[in-house]
N, C-alpha and C positions, 0 to 999 in steps of 0.2 A: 338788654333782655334779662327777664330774672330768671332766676332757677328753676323756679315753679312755671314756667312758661317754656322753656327750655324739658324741661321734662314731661311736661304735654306733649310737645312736639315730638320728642325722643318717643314715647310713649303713639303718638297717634301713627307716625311713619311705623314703628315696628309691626303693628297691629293692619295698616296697611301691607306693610310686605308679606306677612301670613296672610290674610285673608285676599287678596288676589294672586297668591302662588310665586310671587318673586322671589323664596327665600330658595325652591324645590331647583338646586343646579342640571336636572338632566330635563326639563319636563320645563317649556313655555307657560306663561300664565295664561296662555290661548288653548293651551289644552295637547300642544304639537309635543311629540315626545322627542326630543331635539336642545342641547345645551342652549341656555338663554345665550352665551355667547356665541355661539352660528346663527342662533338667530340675528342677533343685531349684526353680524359679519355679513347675511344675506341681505337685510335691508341696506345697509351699503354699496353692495353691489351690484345689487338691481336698480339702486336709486343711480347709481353711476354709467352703469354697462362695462366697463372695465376699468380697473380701478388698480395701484402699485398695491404689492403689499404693504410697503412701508407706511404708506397711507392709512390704509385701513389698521396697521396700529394705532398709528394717532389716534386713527378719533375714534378708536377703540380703546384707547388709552390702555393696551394692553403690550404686555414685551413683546419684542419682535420672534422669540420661538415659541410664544406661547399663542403668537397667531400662524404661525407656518407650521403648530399642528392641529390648530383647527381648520387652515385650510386641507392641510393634509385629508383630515377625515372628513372635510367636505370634497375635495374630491375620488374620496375612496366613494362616497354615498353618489357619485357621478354627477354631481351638482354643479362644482366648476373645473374650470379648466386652469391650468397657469400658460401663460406666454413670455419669451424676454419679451422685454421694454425696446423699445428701437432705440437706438445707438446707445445702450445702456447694455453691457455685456450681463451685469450682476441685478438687475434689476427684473424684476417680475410681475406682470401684469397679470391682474384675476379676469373672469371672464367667467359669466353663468352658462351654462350648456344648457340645451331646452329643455331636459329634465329638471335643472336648478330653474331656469324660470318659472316652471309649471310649480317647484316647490315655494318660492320666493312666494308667488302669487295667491298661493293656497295660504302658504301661512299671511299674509298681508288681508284676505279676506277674512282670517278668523281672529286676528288682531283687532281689526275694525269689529267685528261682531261682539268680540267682546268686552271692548270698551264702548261702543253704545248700549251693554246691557249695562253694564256699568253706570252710566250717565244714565240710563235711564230712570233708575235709582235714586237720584239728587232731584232735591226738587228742583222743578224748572225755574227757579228765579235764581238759581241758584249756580246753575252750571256752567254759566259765564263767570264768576267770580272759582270756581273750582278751578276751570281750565286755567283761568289766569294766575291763580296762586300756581299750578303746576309749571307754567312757563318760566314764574320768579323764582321757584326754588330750583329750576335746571339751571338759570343763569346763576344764581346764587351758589353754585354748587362746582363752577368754573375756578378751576384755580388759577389764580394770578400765574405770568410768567416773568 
């Protein structure tokens, strides 16, 4: 890759992340006033039904106290619940409370709303090749282990 290609792309992702709101840490690009990372901790949880913490670091890719306080303050907001893990003295299970699903599902609704304003924006011949550059650059973006 050249330079000059390389700094499009530096250049086009940055201008991206301004102009869909990914850089604002307390405030969704969906518009939820909610750190991006509860958010991505709820779609995890929701997508699981209960789920380790340690987990959800992982693919959170985030330290493990730095997810046990955002779970913290996702259950101060009464969203989820903790459980031990069965035959796991130290271990801890999340769990969404019906106010966390009702929250999950609001924000999941306006997720989708607003990436198909989004898409709708591209032209149509076009947003098959978006999508799919986006799927290359998340796998792209895996670090080796």
């Amino acid at each position: 890759m050249t330079s000059g290609e390389t700094d499009a792309a530096q250049e086009a992702l940055m201008r991206f992340v301004r102009n869909f709101g990914l850089h604002q840490p307390d405030r969704t690009p969906c518009g939820q006033s909610l750190p991006v990372s509860e958010a991505h901790a709820m779609v995890e949880i929701a997508r699981e039904g209960r789920i380790r913490q340690v987990e959800l670091a992982r693919r959170l890719r985030l330290e493990k106290s730095t997810v046990s306080r955002l779970v913290t303050n996702l259950a101060g907001r009464g969203w989820v619940h903790r459980e031990a893990a069965d035959g796991d003295g130290r271990g801890v299970l999340l769990v969404l409370t019906a106010a966390g699903a009702t929250a999950a599902a609001r924000q999941a609704d306006s997720r989708r709303d607003r990436l198909a304003s989004l898409l709708d924006r591209v032209p149509e011949d076009q947003r098959a090749a978006v999508v799919r550059a986006l799927q290359i650059l998340a796998e792209a973006a895996v670090e080796p282990s």
